[in-house]
N, C-alpha and C positions, 0 to 999 in steps of 0.2 A: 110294513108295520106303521110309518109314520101316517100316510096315505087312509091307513083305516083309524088313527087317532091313537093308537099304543104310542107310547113312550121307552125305547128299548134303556133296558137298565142296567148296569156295570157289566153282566153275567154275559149279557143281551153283545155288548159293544168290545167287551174283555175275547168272544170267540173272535170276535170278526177283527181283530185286532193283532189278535194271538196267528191268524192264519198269513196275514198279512206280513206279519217280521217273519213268517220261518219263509214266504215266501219271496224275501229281498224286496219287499214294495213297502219299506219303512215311511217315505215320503208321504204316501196315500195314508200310511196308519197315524203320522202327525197329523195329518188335515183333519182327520174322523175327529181327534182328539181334541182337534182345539174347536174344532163344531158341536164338540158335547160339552166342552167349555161354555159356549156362548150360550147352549139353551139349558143349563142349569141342568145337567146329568149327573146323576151317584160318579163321582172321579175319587179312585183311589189310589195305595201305591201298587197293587198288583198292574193296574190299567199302564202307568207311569214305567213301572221297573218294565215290562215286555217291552215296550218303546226303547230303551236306554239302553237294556242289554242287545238291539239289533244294531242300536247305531252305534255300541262297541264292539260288533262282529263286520259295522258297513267303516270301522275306523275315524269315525268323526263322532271326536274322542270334544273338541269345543261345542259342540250341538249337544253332546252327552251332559252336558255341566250346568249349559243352559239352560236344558229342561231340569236340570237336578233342585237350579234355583229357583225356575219357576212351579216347581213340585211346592217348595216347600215354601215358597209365597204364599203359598195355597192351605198352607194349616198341614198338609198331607207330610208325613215324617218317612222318609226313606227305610228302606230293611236292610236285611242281611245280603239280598238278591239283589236290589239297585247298589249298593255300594260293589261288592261281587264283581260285579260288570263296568262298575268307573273306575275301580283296580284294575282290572285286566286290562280296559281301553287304554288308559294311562302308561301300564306298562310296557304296551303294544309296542307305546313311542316311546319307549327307554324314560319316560316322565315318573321317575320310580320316589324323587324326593314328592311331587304331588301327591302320589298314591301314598307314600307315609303321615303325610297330611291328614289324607282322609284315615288313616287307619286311628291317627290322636283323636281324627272328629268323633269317629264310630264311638270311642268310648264315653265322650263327651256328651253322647246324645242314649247313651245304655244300651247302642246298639254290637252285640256281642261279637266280633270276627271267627270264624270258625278255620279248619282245617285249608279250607279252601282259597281262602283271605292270605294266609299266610303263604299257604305254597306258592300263589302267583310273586310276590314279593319275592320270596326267596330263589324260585326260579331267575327272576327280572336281572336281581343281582348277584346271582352267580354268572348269567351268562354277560351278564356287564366286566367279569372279571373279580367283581367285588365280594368276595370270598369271607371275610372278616364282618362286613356289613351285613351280609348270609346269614353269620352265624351268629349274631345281636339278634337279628330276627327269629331265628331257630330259638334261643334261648328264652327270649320272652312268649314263644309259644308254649315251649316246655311250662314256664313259669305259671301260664293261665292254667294250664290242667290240660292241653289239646295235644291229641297223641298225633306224630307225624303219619303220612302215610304215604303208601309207593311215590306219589309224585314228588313230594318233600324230599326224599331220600335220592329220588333218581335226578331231583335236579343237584344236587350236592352231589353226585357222582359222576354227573356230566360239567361241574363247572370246575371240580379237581382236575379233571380227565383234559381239560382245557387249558388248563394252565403246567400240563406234563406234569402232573403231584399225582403218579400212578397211586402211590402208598397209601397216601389218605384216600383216594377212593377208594381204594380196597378195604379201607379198616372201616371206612364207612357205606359200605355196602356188608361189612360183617357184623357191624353193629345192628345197621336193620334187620338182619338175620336173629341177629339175639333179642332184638326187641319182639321178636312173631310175626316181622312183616316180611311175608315172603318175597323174593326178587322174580319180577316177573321177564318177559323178551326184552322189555326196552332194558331193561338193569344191566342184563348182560348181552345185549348191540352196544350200550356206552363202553363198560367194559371191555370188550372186544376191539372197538373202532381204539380205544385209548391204548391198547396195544400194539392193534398195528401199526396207528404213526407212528409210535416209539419206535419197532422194527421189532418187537416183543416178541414175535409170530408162536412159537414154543406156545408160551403164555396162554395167548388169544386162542390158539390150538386147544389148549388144557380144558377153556371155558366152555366151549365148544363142544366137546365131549360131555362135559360137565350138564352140563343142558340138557342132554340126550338121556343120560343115567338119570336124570330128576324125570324126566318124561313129558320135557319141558321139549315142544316143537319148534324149532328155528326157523324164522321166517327169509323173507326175502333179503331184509335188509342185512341179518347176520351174515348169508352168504355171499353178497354183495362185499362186505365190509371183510370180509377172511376172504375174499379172491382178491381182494385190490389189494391186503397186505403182502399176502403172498407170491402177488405180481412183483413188487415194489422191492422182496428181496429175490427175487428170480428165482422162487419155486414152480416150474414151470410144470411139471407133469404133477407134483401135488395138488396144482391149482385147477390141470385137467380134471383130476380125482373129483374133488369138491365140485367143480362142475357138474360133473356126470352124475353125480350122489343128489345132486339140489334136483 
């Protein structure tokens, strides 16, 4: 293109850019980027966020920040999909008080967090243990008008299920139920896995069935996680059963 005198344009340099992060050669996609830089290319935040979300999937999570600042040196204002992905890089590395940072910026600048914003937060800090801090976040979700959904729900029932609070996971895996969001395999593998540490087995059993009568197929990992219970309190020909069943 250059060669015959075209000029390739956001659409032109956004493909070839776009193939490059899904293909892990982020490195070769910065270079493009800052060569369209230098000869005065349509740069916008679609070109920007695909960069940013690969080098929050390649983990370099300060190169992410980088370019976030040199984005917006640029006049170019970030979306919902670049901040999207400096939350999740953030939270990658447990960096969950930064990521709330960004979440104050987001509003500072009108840009709206959606379902997705919050679940990684909420996730980050249940599985930090921080259960309380979860649930400040859960609440100012509710309070924007943003309905939770399975991931929301299933990280609050794996961060109960972690701290042995079988109870509240239950009640809040029946509340998503009430709310219309169905539980889907991971719902009930957390479930399950959080009774067989206990030594639940009965329980974890129940679920288990429960699954089958929903028409709900058990994957690998439920029976993985109800053999190893099982092992654990030496149901030894039950465990053959299960076996031989998966």
């Amino acid at each position: 293109m250059e060669n015959k005198g075209y000029q390739p344009n956001a659409i032109t340099c956004g493909t070839i850019i776009n193939s490059m992060c899904k293909n892990g050669q982020t490195g070769v996609a910065i270079k493009l980027l800052k060569k369209l830089e230098k000869g005065n290319s349509e740069l916008n935040v679609v070109l920007y966020s695909m960069v940013i979300n690969s080098l929050c999937k390649d983990r370099l999570v300060t190169e992410d920040l980088n370019l976030l600042s040199e984005m917006m040196s640029k006049g170019i204002q970030p979306n919902i999909v670049t901040y999207n992905s400096l939350v999740q890089g953030l939270c990658n590395f447990g960096r969950w008080r930064e990521a709330t940072t960004l979440l104050n910026e987001m509003g500072q600048r009108k840009v709206m967090p959606n379902v997705r914003t919050f679940s990684i937060l909420v996730d980050t800090l249940c599985k930090e243990g921080m259960l309380t801090e979860a649930k400040e976040v859960f609440d100012v979700m509710i309070q924007r008008g943003i309905d939770p959904n399975i991931v929301t729900y299933n990280s609050f029932i794996d961060g109960y299920c972690l701290q042995n609070k079988l109870d509240e996971a239950v009640k809040t895996f029946n509340m998503m139920v009430e709310k219309g969001c169905s539980p889907n395999v991971v719902s009930y593998n957390i479930l399950i896995n959080g009774y067989c540490k206990s030594k639940k087995i009965d329980e974890a059993k129940r679920l288990f069935h429960e699954m089958s009568n929903k028409g709900m197929i058990p994957n690998v990992v439920t029976y993985n996680t109800l053999i190893g219970g099982l092992c654990r309190v030496e149901r030894v020909q039950t465990t053959l059963e299960l076996f031989n069943t998966m």
